[in-house]
FIVEXGU-288181 format. One record per atom (N, C-alpha, C): residue in one letter; x negated, y negated, z negated. Coordinates in pm, whole numbers, plus 50000, padded with zeros to 5 digits. Each point is the difference from the previous one (the first is absolute). Example, Ala and Ser with C-alpha at 12.3 -4.5 7.8 and 13.67 -1.06 7.14 Angstrom:
residues 2
A486815056949220A500894988150000A499104988050000S500354989550072S499184988149994S500774989149927
end
This chain:
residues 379
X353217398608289X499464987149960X500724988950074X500614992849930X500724987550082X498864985649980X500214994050128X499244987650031X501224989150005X499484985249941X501204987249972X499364996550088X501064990050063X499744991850072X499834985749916X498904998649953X499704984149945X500154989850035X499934997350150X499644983550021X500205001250152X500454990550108X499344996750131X498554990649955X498915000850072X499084993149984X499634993550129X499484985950005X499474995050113X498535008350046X499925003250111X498835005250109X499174989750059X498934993749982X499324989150051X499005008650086X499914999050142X499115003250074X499654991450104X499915001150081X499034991550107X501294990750072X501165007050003X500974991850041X501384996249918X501294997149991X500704993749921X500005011049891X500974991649880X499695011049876X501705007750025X499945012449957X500755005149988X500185009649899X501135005849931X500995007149909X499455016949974X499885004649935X500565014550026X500485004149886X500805011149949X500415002949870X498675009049954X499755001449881X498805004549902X500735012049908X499325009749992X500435011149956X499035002149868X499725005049905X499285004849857X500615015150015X499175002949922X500225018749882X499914988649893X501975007849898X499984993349868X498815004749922X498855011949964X499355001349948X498424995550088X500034993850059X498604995350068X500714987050044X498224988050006X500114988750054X499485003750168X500385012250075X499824997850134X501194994950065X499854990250074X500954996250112X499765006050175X501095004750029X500524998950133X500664993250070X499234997450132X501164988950063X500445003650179X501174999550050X499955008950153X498765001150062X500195009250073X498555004350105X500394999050110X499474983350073X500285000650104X499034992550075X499634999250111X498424994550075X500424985649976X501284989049974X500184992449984X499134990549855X499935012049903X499594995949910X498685008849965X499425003850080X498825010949955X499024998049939X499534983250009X499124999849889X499774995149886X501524994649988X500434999049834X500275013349943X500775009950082X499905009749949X499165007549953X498505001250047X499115005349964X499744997149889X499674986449980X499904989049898X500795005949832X501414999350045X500465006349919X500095013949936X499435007450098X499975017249970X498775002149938X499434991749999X498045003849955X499494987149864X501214994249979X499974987549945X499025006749855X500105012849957X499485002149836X498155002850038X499975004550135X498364998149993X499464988949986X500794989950050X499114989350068X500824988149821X500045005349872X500224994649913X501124993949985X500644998050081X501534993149956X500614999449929X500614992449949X500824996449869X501544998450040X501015009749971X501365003050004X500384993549902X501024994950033X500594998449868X501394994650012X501145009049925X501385006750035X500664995449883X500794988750042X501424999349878X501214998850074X501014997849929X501025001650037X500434988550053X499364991350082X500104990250101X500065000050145X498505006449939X498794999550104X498955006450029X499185006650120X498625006350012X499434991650057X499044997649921X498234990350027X499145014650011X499214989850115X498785010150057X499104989650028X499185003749936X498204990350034X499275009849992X498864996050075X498945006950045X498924991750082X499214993749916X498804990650060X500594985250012X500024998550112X500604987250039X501164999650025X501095011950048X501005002750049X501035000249846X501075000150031X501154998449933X501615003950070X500735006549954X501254999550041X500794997849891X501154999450018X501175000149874X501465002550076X500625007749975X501455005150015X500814988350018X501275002350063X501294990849956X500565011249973X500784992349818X500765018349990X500524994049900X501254995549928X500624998649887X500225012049890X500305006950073X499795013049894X501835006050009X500904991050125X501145005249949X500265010450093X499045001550086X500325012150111X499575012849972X499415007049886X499105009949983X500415010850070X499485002150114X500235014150110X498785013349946X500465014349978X499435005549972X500225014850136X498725003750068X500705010450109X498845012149986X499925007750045X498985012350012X499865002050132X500224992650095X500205004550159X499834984650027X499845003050148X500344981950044X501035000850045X501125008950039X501325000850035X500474998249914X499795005649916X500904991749869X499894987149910X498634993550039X499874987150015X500624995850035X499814999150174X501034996350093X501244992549981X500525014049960X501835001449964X500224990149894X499035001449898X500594988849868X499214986850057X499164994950056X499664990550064X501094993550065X501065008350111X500794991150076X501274998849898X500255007249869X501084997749964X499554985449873X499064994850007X499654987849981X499894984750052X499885006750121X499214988550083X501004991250045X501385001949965X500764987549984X499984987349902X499565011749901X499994990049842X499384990750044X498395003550058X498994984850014X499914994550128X500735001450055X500064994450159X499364984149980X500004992349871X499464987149962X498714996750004X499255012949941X498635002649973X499465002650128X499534992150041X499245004350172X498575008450010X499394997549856X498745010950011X500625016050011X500775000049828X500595014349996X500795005650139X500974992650049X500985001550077X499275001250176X498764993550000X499365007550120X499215011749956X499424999749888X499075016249977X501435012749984X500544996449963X501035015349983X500914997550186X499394990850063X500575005450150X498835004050103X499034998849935X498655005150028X499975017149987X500144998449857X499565014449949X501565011050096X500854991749996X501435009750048X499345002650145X499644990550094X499915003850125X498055008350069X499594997849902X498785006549972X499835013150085X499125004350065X500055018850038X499745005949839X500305012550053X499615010749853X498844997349992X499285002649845X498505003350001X499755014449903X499855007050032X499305014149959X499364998649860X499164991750034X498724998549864X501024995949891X500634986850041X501044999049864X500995006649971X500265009850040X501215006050010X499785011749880X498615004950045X499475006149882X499575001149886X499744986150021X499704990449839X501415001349930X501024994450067X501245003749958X500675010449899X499655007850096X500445017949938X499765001849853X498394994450017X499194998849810X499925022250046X500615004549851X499815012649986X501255006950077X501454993950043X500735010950006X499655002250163X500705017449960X499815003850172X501104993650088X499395003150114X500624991450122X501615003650045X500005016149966X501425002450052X500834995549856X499675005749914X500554997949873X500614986349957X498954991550041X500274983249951X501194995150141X499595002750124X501104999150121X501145005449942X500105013249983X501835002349929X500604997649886X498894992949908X500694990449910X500534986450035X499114995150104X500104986050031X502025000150086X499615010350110X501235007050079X500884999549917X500235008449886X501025006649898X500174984349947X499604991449927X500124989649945X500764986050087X499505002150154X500774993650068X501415008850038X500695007949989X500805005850024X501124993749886X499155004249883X501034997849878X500194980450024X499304995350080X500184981449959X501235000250134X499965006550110X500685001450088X501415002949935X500305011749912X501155001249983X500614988149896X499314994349895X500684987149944X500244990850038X499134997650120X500324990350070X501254989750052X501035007649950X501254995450009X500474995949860X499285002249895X500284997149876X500234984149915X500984998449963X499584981449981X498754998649882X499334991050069X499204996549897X499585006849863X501034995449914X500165005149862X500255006449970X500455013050107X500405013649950X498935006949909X500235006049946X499165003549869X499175016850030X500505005050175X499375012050040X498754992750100X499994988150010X498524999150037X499154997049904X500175006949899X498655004349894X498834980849971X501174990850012X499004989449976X499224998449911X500065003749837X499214998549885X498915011950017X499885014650111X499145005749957X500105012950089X499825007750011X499935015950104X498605007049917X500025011050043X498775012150034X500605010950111X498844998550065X500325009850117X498605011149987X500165009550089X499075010349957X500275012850154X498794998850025X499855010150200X498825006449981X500775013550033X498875010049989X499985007450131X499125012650005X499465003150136X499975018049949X500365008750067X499295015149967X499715000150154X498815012549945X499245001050130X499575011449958X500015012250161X500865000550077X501965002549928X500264995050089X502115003049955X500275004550142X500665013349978X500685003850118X501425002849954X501274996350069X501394996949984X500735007850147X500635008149973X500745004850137X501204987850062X500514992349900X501084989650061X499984995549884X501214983449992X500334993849904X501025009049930X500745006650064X501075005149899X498965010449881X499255005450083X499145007849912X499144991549847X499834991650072X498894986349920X501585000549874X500934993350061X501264993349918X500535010849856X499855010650041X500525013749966X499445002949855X498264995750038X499065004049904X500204989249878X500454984450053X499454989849939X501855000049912X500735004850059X501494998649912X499835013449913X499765010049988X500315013349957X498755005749928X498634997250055X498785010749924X498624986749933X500514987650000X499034994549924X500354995049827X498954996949927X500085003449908X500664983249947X500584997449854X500774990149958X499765001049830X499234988649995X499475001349861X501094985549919X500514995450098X501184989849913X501334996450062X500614995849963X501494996350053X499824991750162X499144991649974X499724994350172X498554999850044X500085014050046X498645003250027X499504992750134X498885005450045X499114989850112X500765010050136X500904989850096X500325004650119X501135005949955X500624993849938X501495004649950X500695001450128X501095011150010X500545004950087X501475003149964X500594987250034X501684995549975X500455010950151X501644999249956X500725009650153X501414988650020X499564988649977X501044987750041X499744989650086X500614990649999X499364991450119X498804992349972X499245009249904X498364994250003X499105018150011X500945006750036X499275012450074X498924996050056X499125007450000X498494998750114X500485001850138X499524994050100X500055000150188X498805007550072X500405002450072X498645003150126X499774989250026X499014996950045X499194987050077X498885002650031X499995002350149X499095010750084X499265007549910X499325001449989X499025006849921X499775002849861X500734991849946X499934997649852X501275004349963X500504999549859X501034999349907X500024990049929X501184990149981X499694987649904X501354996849934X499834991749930X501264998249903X500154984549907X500874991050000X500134988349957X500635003449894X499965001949876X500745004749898X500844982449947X499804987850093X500854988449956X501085001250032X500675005750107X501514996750063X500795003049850X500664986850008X501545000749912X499054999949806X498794999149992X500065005049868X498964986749919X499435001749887X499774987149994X498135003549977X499514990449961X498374997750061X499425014049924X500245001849900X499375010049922X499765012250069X500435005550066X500365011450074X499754994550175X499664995850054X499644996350106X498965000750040X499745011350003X498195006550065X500475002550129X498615003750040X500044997450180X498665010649996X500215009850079X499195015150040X499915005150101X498865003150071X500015005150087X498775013149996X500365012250111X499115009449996X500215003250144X498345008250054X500185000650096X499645013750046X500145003850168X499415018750009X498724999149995X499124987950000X498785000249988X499345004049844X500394999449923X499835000849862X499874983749919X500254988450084X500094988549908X501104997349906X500154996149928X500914993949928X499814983149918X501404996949977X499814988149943X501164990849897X500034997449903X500754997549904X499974984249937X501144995550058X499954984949916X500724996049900X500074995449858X500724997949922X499544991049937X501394989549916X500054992249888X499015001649872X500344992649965X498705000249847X501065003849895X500165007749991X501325008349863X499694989249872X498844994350011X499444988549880X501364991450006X500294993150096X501244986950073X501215006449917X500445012950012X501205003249967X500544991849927X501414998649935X500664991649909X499845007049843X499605014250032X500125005549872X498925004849886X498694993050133X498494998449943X499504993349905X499234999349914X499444997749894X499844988349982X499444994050088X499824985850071X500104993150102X500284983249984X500464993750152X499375005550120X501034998750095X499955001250135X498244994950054X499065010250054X498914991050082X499314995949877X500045008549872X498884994749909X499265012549973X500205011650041X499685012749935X499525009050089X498645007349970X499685014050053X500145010549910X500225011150075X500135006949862X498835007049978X499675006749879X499195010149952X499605014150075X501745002550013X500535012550014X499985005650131X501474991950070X500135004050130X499585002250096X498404990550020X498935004450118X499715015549973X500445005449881X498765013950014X501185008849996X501264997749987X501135008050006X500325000750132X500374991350089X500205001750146X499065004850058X498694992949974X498595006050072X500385016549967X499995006349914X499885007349981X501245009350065X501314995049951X501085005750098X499885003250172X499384988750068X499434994450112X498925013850025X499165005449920X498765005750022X500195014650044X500925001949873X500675011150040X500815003850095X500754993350011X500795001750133X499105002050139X499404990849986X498765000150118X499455016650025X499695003949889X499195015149971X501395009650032X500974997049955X501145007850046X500355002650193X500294985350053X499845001650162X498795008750029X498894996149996X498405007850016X500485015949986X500675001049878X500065016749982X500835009750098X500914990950092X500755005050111X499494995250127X499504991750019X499924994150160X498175000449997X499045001849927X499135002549982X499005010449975X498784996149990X499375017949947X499034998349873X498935011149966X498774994749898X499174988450004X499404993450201X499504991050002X500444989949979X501234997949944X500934983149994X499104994149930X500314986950056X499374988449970X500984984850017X499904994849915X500754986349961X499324986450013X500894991150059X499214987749940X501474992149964X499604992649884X501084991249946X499754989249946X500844989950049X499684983449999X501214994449912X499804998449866X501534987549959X499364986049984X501484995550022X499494983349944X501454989849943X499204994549905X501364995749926X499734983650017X501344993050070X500564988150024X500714988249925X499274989149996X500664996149861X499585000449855X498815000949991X499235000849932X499534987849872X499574996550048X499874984450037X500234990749799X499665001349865X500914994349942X500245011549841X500195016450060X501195005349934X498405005349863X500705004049910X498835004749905X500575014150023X498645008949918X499765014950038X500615002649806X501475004750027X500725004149831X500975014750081X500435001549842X501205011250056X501504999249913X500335006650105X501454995349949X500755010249860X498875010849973X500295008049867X498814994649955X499354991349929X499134997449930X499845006149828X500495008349973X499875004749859X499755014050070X500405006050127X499885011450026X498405004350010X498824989850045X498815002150050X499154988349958X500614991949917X498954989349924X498914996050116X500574993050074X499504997650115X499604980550025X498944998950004X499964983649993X500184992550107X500264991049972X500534987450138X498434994950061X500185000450082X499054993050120X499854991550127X499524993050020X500604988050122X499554989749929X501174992650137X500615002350088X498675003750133X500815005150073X499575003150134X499364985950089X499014999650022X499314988650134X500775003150108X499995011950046X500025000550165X501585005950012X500804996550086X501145000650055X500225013050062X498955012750078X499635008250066X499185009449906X500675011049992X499185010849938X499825011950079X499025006750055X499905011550090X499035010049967X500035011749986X499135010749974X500475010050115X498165011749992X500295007150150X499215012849924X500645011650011X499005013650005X500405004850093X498765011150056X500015008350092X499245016349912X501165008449987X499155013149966X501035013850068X499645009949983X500365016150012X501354999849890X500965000150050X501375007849970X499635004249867X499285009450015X499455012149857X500224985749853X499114992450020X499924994549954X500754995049888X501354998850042X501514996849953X500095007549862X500225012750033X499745011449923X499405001149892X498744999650015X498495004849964X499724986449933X500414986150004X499174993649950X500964983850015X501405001349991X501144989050002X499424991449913X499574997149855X499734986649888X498744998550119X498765002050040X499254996050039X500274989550112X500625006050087X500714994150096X501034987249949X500634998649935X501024989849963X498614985749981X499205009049863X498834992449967X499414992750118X499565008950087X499064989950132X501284991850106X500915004349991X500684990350086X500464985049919X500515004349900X500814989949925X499494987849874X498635004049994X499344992749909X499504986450083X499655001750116X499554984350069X501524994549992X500755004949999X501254992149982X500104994549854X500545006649943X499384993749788X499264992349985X498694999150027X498854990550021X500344984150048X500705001950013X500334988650103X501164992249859X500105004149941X500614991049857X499175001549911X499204989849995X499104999349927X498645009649931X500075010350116X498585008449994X500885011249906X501245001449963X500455010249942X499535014650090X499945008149884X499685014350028X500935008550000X500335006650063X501005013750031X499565008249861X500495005749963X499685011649850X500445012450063X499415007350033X499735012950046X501135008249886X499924997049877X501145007149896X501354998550062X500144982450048X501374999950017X500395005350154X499215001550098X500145004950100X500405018749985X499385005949943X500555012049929X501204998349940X499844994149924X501424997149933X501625003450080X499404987350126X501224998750109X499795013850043X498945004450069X500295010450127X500635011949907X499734999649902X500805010149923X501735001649952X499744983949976X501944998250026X500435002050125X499354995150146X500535007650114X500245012850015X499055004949961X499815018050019X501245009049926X500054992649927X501505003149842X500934996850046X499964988050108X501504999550051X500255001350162X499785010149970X500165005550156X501785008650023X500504988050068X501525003350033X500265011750099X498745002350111X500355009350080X498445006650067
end
């Protein structure tokens, strides 16, 4: 569950007024705001605000809060929209802002507030929403790794995925691995490949996979152009993690760049993705495996829900998309994969669909796909 950062709001208490940044759940009018004895009894104020009748109320300006006699209201234009699941990752996109408004003296003291703040526990957990703690940490990790390596990239290079990404981190539990070469061995030679660029593609050129302590990872950008520029990592723990382009962007897609989701491809990769998953499990694992898996697609923001074979599946257009951030999370038993893959695609991938206009996943066409995967199984 990701929380926006809406607004800094003024704090009126017994002594001068002061800033803090204001946090929401996009699907609830609750606000959060730091936890710190500085501000403790606005905070209360604000955490309990729906007993005591309060009236929220959230546009793309601004958050107003009344409640009796009391009142607040945000400073917030709407051009900063920070979205984090952690407060570290607040944080991080907080200071890579806080030049922009150095003008704004409310905003520009609450985001040096909230940066120099102690941790707080309670919000930290609010944060999380549903994903687990290690799981959502080595996505957050894995995701800063991959911004680390572009980092040298100009601007406009077209491998920092600006119109769009999906990334996708999963977890088996227990995974036991004797070494990386062992891990490397399994993941080049005995996993399964249901298309030409399957999930965790494994080149033997200068975008070969590396050791890096613990993990195995791989920049598939050096020398090549955005399409092909995924970024992967796996580890001896049993995590893994996969970032890629929106194949929608391609030049050779159906439709403009950053206008399109597809029909198709969430349940073809998911599904490529699923399997593979059940494949590691079947070597580094046992009967009790157990999974949890988190994707989320970037860039969102705009595109309508069509496909790019539209006579193939008479499939209708839907959208555009509200929200910029799309994320879904299951947690089940390995077996599962197996025994019950359309179900699974179904509960992960439909809060995603939904999200263009209340469209429904069709259980036919989800069969449909997992069956063209299954048919094209290269190895």
């Amino acid at each position: 569950m990701y929380y926006q950062l809406v607004g800094a709001m003024p704090l009126l208490g017994d002594g001068p007024c002061f800033a803090t940044p204001v946090f929401r759940r996009p699907d609830s009018n609750s606000l959060w705001i730091q936890d710190t004895d500085r501000f403790d009894r606005v905070i209360r104020f604000l955490k309990i605000s729906e007993e005591y009748d309060a009236e929220v109320q959230c546009s793309e300006k601004n958050v107003k809060l009344t409640a009796g006699d009391h009142a607040c209201t945000s400073f917030w234009d709407g051009a900063e929209l920070i979205i984090a699941q952690t407060r570290d990752e607040a944080v991080g996109r907080l200071k890579n802002i806080r030049h922009q408004i150095s003008s704004r003296k409310y905003l520009a003291e609450a985001i040096d507030e909230f940066i120099a703040a102690p941790r707080s526990s309670e919000l930290d957990e609010q944060f999380k929403g549903l994903h687990p703690t290690a799981l959502y940490e080595w996505m957050i990790k894995s995701k800063q790794r991959w911004a680390d390596i572009i980092a040298p990239l100009d601007a406009d290079d077209e491998r920092r995925f600006s119109s769009g990404y999906w990334c996708v981190g999963f977890q088996i539990s227990p995974f036991e691995v004797s070494s990386l070469r062992e891990l490397a061995r399994v993941m080049e030679r005995e996993t399964p490949k249901h298309s030409g660029w399957p999930p965790f593609t494994y080149l033997h050129n200068e975008r070969a996979p590396q050791p890096r302590g613990e993990t195995i990872e791989a920049w598939l950008g050096k020398g090549t152009e955005a399409t092909h520029a995924d970024f992967w990592r796996v580890s001896k723990s049993g995590f893994a993690y996969l970032l890629r382009p929106m194949q929608e962007d391609r030049p050779d897609y159906r439709y403009s760049k950053g206008t399109s989701f597809d029909w198709v491809l969430p349940i073809w990769r998911t599904s490529e993705i699923l399997i593979y998953l059940a494949s590691l499990a079947s070597h580094f694992s046992d009967e009790s495996a157990k999974f949890s898996y988190s994707i989320t697609y970037e860039g969102v923001e705009g595109r309508f829900l069509n496909s790019h074979t539209p006579a193939k599946y008479f499939l209708d257009q839907y959208g555009p998309a509200t929200t910029d951030t799309l994320s879904s999370y299951i947690s089940r038993p390995v077996k599962h994969i197996s025994d019950d893959l359309h179900g699974l695609l179904i509960q992960l991938l439909s809060p995603i669909y939904e999200q263009f206009a209340f469209a429904e996943l069709p259980l036919e066409l989800v069969r449909n796909v997992v069956d063209e995967v299954l048919e094209n199984k290269l190895r």
